[in-house]
N, CA and C atoms as a LAMMPS dump frame, in Angstrom:
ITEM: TIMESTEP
0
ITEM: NUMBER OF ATOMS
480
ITEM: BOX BOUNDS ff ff ff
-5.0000000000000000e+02 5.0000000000000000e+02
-5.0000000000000000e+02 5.0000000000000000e+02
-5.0000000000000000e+02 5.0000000000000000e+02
ITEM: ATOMS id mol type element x y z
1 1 1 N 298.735 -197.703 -159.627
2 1 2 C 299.7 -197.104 -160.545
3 1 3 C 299.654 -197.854 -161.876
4 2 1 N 299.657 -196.96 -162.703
5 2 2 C 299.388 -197.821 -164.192
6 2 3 C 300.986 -197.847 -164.667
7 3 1 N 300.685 -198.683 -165.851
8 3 2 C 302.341 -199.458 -166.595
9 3 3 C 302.818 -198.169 -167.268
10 4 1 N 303.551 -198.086 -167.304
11 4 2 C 304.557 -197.117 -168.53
12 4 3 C 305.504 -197.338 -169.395
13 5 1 N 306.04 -197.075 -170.225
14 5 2 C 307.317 -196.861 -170.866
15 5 3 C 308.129 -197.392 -170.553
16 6 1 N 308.664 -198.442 -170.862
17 6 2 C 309.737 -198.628 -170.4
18 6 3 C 309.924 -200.137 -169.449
19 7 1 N 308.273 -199.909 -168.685
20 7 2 C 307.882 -201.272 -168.499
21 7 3 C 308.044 -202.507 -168.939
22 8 1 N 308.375 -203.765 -168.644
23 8 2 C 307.649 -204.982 -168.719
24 8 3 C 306.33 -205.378 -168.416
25 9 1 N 305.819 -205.97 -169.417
26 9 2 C 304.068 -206.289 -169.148
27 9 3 C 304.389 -207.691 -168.313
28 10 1 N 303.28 -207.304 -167.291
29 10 2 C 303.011 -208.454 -165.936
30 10 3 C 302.652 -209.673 -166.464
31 11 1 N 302.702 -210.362 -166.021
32 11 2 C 302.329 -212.147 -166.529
33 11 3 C 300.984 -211.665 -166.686
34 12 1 N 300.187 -212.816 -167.212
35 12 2 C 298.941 -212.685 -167.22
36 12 3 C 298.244 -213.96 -168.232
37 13 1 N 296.896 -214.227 -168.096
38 13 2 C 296.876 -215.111 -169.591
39 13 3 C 295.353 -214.67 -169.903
40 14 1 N 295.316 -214.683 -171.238
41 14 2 C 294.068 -214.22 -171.799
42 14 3 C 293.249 -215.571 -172.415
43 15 1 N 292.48 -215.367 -172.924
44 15 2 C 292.233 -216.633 -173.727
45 15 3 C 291.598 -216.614 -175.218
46 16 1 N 292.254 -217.119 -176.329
47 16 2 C 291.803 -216.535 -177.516
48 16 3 C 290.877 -217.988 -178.214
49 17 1 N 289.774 -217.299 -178.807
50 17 2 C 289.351 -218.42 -179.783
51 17 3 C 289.718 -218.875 -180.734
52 18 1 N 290.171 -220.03 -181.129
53 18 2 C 290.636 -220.861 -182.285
54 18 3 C 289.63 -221.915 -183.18
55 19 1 N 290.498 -222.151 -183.888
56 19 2 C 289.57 -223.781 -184.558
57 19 3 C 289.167 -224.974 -184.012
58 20 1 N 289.65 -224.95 -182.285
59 20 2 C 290.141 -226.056 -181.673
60 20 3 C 288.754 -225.56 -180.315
61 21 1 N 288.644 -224.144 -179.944
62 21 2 C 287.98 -223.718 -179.512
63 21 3 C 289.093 -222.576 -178.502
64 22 1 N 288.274 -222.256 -177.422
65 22 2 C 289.204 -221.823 -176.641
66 22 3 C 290.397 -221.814 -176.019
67 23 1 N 291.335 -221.125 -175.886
68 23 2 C 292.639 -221.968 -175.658
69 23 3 C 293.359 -220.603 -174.295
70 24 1 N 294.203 -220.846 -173.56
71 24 2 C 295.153 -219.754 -173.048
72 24 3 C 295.934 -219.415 -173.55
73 25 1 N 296.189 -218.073 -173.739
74 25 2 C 297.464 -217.632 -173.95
75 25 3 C 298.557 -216.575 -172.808
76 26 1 N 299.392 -216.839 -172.517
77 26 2 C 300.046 -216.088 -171.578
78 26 3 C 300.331 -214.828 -172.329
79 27 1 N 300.91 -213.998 -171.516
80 27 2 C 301.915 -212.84 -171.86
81 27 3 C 303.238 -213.284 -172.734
82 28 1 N 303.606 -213.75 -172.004
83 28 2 C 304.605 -214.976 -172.504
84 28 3 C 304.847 -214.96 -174.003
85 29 1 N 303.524 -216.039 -173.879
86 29 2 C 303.486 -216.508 -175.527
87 29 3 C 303.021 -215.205 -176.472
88 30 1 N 302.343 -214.14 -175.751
89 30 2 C 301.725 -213.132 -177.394
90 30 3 C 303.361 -212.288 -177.338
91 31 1 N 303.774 -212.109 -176.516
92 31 2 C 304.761 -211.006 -176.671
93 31 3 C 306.568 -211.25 -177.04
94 32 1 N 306.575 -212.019 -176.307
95 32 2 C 307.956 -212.729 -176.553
96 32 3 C 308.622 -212.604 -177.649
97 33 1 N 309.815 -211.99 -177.664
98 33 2 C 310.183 -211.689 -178.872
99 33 3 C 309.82 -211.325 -180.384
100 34 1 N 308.859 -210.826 -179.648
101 34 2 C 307.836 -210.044 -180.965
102 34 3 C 307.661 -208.517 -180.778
103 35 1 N 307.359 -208.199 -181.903
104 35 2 C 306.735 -206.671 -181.715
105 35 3 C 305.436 -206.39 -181.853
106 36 1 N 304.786 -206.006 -181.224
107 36 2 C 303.218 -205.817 -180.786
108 36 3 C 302.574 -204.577 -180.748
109 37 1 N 301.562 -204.569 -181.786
110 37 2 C 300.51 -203.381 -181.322
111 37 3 C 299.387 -203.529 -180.656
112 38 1 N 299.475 -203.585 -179.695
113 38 2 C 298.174 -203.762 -178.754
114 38 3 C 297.132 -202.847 -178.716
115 39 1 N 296.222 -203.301 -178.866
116 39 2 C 295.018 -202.096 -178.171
117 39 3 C 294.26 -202.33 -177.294
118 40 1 N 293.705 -201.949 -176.825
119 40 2 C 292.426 -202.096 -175.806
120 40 3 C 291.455 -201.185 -175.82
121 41 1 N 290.46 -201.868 -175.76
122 41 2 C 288.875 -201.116 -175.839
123 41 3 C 287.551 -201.538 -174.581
124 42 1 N 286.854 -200.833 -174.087
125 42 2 C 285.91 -200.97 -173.083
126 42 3 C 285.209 -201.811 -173.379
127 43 1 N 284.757 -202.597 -174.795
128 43 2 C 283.812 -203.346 -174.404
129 43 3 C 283.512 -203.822 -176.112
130 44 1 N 283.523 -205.061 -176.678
131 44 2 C 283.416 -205.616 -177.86
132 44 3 C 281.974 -205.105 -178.329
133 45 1 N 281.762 -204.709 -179.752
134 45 2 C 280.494 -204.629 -180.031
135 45 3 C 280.217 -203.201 -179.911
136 46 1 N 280.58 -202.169 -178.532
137 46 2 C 280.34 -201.181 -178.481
138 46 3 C 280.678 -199.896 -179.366
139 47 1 N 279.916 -198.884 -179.737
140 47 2 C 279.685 -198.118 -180.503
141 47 3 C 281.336 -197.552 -181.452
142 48 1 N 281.837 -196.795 -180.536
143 48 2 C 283.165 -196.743 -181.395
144 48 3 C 284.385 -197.716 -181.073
145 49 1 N 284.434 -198.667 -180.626
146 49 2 C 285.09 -199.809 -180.873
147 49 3 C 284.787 -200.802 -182.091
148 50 1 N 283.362 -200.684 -182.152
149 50 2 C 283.138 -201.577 -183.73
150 50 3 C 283.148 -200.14 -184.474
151 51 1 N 282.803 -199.391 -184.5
152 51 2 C 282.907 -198.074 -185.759
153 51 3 C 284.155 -197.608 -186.158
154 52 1 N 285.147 -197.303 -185.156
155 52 2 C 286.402 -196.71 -185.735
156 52 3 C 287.401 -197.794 -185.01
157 53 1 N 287.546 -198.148 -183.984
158 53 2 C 288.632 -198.65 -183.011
159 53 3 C 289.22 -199.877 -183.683
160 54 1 N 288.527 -200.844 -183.934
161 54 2 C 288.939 -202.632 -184.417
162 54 3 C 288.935 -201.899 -186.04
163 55 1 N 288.084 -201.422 -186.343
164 55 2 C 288.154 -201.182 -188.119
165 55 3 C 289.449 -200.341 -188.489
166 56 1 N 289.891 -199.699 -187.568
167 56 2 C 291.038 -198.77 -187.757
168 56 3 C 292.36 -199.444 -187.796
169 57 1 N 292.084 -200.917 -187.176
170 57 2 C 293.728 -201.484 -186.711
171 57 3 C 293.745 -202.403 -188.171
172 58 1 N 292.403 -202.934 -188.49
173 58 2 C 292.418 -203.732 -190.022
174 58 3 C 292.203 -203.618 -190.927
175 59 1 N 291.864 -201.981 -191.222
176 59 2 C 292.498 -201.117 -192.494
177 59 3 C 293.758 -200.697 -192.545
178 60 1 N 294.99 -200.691 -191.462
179 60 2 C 295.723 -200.213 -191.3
180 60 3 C 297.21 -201.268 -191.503
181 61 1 N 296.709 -202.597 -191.354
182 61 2 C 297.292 -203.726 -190.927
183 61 3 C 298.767 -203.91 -192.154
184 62 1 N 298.515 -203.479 -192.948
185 62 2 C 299.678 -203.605 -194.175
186 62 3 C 300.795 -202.661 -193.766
187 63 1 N 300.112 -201.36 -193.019
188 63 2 C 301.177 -200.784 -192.663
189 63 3 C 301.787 -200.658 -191.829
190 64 1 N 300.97 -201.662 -190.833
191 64 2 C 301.71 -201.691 -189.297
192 64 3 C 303.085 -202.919 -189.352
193 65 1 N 302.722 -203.572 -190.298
194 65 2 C 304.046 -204.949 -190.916
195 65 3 C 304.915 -203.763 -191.516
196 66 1 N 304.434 -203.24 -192.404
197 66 2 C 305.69 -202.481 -193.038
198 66 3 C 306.379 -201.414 -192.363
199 67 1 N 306.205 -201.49 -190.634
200 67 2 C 306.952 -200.581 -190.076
201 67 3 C 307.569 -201.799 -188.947
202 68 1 N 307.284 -203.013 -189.563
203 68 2 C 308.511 -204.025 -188.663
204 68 3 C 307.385 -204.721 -186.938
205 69 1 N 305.629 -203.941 -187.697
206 69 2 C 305.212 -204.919 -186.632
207 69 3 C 304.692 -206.156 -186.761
208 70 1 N 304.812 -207.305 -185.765
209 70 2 C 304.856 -208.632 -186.449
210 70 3 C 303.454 -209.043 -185.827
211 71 1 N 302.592 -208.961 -184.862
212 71 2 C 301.086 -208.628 -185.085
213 71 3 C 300.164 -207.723 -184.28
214 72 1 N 299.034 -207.464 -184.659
215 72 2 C 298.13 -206.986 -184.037
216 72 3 C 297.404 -207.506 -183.004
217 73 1 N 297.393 -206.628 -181.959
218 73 2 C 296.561 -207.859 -180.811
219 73 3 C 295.321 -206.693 -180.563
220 74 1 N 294.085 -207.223 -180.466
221 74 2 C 292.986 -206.635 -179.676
222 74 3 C 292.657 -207.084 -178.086
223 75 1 N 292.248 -206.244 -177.342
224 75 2 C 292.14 -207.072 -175.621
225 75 3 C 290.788 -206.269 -175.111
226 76 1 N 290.047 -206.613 -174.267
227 76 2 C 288.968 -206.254 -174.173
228 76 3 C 288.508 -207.481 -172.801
229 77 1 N 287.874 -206.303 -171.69
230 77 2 C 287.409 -207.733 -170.518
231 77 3 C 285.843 -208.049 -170.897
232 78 1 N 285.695 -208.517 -171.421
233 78 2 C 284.937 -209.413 -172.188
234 78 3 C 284.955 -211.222 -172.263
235 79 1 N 284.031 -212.488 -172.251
236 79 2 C 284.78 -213.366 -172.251
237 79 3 C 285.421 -213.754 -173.86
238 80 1 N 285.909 -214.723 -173.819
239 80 2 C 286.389 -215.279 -175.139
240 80 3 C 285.148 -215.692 -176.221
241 81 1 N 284.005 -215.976 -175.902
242 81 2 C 282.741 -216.292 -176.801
243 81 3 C 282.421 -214.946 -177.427
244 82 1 N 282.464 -213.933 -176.909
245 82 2 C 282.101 -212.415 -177.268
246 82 3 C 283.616 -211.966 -178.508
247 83 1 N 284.588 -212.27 -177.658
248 83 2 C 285.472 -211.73 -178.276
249 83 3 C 285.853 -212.586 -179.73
250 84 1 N 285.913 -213.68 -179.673
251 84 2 C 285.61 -214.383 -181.093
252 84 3 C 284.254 -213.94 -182.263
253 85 1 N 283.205 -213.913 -181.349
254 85 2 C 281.948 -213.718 -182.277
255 85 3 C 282.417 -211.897 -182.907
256 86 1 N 283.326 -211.131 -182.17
257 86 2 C 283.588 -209.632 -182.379
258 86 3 C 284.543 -209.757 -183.529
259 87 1 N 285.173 -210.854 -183.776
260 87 2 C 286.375 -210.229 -184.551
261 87 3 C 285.842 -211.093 -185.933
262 88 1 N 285.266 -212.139 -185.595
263 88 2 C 284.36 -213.002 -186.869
264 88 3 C 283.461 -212.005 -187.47
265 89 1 N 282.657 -211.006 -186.946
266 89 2 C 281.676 -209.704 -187.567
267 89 3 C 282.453 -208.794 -188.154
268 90 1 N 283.285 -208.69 -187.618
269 90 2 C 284.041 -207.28 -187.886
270 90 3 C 285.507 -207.808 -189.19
271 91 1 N 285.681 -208.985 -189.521
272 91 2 C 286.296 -209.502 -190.798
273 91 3 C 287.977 -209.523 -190.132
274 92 1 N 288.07 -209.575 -188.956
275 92 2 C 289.16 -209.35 -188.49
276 92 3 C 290.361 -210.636 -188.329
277 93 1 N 289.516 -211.84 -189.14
278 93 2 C 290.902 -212.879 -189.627
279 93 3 C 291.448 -212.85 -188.6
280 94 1 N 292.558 -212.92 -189.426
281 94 2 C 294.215 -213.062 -189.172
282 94 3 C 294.93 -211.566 -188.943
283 95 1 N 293.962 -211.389 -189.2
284 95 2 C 294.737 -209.609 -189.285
285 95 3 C 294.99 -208.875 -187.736
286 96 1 N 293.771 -209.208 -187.193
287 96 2 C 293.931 -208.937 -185.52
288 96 3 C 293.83 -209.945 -185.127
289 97 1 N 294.518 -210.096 -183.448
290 97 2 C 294.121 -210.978 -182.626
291 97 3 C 293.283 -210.805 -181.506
292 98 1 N 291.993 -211.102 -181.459
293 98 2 C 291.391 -211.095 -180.462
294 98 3 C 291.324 -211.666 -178.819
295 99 1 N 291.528 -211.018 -178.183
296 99 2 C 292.046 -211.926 -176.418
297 99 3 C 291.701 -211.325 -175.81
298 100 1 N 290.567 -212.298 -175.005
299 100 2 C 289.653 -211.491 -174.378
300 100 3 C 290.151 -211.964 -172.422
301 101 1 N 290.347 -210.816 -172.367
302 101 2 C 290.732 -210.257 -170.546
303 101 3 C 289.338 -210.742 -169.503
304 102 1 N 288.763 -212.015 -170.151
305 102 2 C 287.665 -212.191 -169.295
306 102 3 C 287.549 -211.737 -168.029
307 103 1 N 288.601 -211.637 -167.102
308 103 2 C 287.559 -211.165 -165.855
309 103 3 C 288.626 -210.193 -165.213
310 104 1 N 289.314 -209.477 -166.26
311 104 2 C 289.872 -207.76 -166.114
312 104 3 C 291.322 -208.183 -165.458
313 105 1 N 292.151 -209.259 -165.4
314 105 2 C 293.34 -209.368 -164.668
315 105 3 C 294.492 -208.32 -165.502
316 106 1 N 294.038 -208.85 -166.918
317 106 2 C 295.445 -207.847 -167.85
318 106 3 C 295.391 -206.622 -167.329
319 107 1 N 294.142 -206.098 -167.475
320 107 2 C 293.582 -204.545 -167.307
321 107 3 C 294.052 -204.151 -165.817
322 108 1 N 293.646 -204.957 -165.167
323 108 2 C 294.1 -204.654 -163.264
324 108 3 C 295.651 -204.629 -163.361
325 109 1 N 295.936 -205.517 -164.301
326 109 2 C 297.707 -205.623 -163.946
327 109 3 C 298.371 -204.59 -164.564
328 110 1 N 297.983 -204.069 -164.985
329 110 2 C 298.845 -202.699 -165.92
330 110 3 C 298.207 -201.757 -165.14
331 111 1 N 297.554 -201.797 -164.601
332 111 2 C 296.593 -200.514 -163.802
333 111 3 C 295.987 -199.716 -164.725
334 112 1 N 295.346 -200.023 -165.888
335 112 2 C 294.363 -199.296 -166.869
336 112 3 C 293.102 -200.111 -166.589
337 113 1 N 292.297 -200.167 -165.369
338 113 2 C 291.541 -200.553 -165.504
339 113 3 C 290.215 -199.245 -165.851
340 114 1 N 289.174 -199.653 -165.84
341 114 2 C 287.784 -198.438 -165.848
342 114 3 C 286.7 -199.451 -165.033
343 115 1 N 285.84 -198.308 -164.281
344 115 2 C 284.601 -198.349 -163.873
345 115 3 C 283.796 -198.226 -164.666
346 116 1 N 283.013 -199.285 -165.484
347 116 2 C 281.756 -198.948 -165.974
348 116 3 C 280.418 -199.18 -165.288
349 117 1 N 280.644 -199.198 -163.891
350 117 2 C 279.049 -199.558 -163.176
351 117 3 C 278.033 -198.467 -163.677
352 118 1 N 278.361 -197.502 -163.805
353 118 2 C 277.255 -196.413 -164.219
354 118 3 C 276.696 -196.868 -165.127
355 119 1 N 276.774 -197.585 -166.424
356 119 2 C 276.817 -197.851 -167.742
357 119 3 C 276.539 -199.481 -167.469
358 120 1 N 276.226 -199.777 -166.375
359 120 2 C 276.18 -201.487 -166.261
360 120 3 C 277.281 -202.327 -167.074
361 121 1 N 278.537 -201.852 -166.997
362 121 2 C 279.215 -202.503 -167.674
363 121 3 C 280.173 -203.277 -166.829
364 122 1 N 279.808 -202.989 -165.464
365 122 2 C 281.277 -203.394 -164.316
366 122 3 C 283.019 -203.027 -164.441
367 123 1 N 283.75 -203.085 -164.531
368 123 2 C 284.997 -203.521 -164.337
369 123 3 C 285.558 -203.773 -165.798
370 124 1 N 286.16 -202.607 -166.665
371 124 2 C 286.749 -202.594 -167.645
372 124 3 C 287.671 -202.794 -168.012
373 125 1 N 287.898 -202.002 -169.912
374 125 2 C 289.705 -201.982 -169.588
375 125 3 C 289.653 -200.476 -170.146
376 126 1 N 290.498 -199.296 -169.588
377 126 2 C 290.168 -197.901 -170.87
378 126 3 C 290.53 -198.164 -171.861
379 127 1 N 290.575 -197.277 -173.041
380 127 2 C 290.725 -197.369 -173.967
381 127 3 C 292.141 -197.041 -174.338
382 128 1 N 293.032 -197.68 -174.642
383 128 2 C 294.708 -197.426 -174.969
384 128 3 C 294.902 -198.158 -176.092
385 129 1 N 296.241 -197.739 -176.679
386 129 2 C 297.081 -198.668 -177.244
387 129 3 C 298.405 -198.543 -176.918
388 130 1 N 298.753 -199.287 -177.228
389 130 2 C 300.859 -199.456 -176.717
390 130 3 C 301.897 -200.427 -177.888
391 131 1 N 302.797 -200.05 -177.894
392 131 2 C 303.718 -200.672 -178.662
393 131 3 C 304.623 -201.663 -177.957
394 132 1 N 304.686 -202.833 -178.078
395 132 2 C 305.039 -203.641 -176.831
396 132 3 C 306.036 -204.603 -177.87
397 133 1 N 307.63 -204.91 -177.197
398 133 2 C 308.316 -205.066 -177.74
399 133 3 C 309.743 -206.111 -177.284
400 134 1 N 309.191 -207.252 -177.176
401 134 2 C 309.804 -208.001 -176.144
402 134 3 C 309.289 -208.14 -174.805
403 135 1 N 307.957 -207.644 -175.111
404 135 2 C 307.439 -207.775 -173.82
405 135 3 C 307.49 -206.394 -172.66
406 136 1 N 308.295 -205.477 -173.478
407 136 2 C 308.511 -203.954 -173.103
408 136 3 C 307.64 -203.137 -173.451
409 137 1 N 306.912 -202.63 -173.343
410 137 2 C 306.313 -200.831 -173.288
411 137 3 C 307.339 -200.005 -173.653
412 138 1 N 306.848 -199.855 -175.239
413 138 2 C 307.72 -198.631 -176.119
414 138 3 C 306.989 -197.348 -175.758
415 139 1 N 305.77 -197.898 -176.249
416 139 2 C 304.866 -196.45 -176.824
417 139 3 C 303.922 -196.603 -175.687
418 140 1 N 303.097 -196.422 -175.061
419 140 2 C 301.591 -196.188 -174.567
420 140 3 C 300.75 -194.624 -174.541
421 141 1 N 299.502 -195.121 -174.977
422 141 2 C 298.329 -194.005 -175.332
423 141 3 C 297.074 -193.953 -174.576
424 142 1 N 296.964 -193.874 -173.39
425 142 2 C 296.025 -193.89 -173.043
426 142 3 C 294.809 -192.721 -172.882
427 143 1 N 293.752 -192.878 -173.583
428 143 2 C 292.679 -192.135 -173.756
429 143 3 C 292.252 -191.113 -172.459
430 144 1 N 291.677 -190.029 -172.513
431 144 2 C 290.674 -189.689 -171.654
432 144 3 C 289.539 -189.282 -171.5
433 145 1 N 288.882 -190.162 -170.541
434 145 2 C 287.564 -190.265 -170.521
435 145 3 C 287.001 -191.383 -171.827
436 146 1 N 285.852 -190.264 -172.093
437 146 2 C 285.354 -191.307 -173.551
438 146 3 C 286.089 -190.719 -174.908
439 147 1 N 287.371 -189.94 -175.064
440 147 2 C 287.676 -189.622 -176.191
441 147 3 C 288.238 -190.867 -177.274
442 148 1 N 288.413 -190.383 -178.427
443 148 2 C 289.007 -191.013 -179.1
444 148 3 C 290.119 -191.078 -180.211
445 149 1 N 291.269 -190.834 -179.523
446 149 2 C 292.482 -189.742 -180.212
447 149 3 C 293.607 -190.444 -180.345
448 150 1 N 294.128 -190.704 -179.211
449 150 2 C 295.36 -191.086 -179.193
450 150 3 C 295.595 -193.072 -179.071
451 151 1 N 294.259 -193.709 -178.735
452 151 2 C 294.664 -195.136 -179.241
453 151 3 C 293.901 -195.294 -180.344
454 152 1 N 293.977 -194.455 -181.489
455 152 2 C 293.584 -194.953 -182.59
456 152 3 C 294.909 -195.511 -183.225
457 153 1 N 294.509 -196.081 -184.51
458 153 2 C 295.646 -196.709 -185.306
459 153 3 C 296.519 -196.42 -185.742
460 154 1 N 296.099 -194.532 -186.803
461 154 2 C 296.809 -193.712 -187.692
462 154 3 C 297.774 -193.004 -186.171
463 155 1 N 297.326 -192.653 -185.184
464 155 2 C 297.987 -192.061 -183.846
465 155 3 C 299.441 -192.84 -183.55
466 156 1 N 298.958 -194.231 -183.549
467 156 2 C 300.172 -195.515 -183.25
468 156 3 C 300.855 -195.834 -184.262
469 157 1 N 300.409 -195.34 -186.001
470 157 2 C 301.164 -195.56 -186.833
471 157 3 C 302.594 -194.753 -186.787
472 158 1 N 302.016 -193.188 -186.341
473 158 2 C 302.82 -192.091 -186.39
474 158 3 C 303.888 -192.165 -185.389
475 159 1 N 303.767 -193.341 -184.303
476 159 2 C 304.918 -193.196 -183.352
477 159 3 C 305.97 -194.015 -184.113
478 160 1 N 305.88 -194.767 -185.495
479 160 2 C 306.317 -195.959 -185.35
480 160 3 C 307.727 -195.442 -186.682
């Protein structure tokens, strides 16, 4: 059963790259009394995740503050070396946060996980975004199949 509305997001810890190098971060610490646009994407690097998906949240980023959100998070089961080298290519600063779901627990724990064995990709995350708000599930968008509609940026701007 996947998370919904209304939800609390499950513990969990991701791990993001810093100046220091790798570090954990819980649920805890990204969400906690913050307001959050999360996204998630199948796989760093891949075709419309670097073309529209990550480029969409950091062209967008001025206006996701000016609707009272305090940051952007990217998640992806990927490890943390991938997910740093993804957001360093893609100019993504400070503007997103990259946290990479190395071995799919976030993704399993919300129940959005994906099968990519066909695609040699193993054990994903689909493609969503959600508005997360104290650690609550305002908004969630989850994609279907390989489309690309409803966790885009301008989609999550419009709920907001």
């Amino acid at each position: 059963m996947s998370i919904k509305v209304g939800d609390k997001l499950p513990e969990a810890t991701f791990m993001e790259m810093t100046s220091d190098g790798p570090q954990p971060r819980t649920t805890a610490d990204i969400f906690g009394g913050k307001t959050i646009a999360l996204f998630a994407v199948p796989g760093a690097f891949t075709p419309t995740c670097s073309a529209r998906h990550l480029p969409g949240f950091i062209d967008k980023a001025d206006e996701f503050k000016g609707k009272g959100v305090d940051e952007i998070v990217c998640t992806s089961v990927n490890d943390v070396f991938v997910m740093g080298a993804w957001g360093k290519s893609a100019d993504a600063g400070e503007t997103v946060r990259m946290l990479a779901d190395g071995n799919g627990a976030f993704a399993s724990a919300v129940g959005l996980e994906l099968d990519g064995s066909g695609f040699g990709m193993g054990k994903r995350s689909q493609r969503y975004s959600m508005l997360v708000k104290d650690g609550v599930v305002e908004e969630l968008n989850v994609e279907q199949g390989p489309e690309f509609k409803v966790s885009s940026a301008d989609y999550l701007l419009g709920q907001l």
